[in-house]
C-alpha positions, 0 to 999 in steps of 0.5 A: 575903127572902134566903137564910136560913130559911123555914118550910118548912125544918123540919128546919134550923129544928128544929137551930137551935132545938135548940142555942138551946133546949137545955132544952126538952122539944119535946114540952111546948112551946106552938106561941105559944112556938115560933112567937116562938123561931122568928121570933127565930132569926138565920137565920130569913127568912120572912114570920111571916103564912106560919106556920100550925098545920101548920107549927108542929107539922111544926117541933116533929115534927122537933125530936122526931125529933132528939132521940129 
């Protein structure tokens, strides 16, 4: 693992997946969706075994928070 995102930046994930996902309504998505735009982001560098509900919904919290 290097110096690329984890799970638990939340917030930088959340920026990443704002400009790849600009349509998406983050308080209508399917925590198995989130999970895959996750893993798929360029900067993304963790373990997919480390992802849990939790961290999933603190991701889609912080999404929420930047787009309101």
């Amino acid at each position: 693992m290097g110096s690329g995102l984890r799970w638990s930046d939340s917030l930088e994930i959340a920026l990443d997946l704002i400009e790849q996902h600009d349509d998406v309504d983050p308080y209508k998505i399917h925590f198995t969706d989130l999970r895959e735009w996750v893993l798929a982001l360029e900067r993304f560098d963790d373990d997919p075994a480390h992802c849990g509900e939790r961290v999933l919904e603190a991701i889609q919290l912080a999404w929420m928070a930047e787009v309101d």
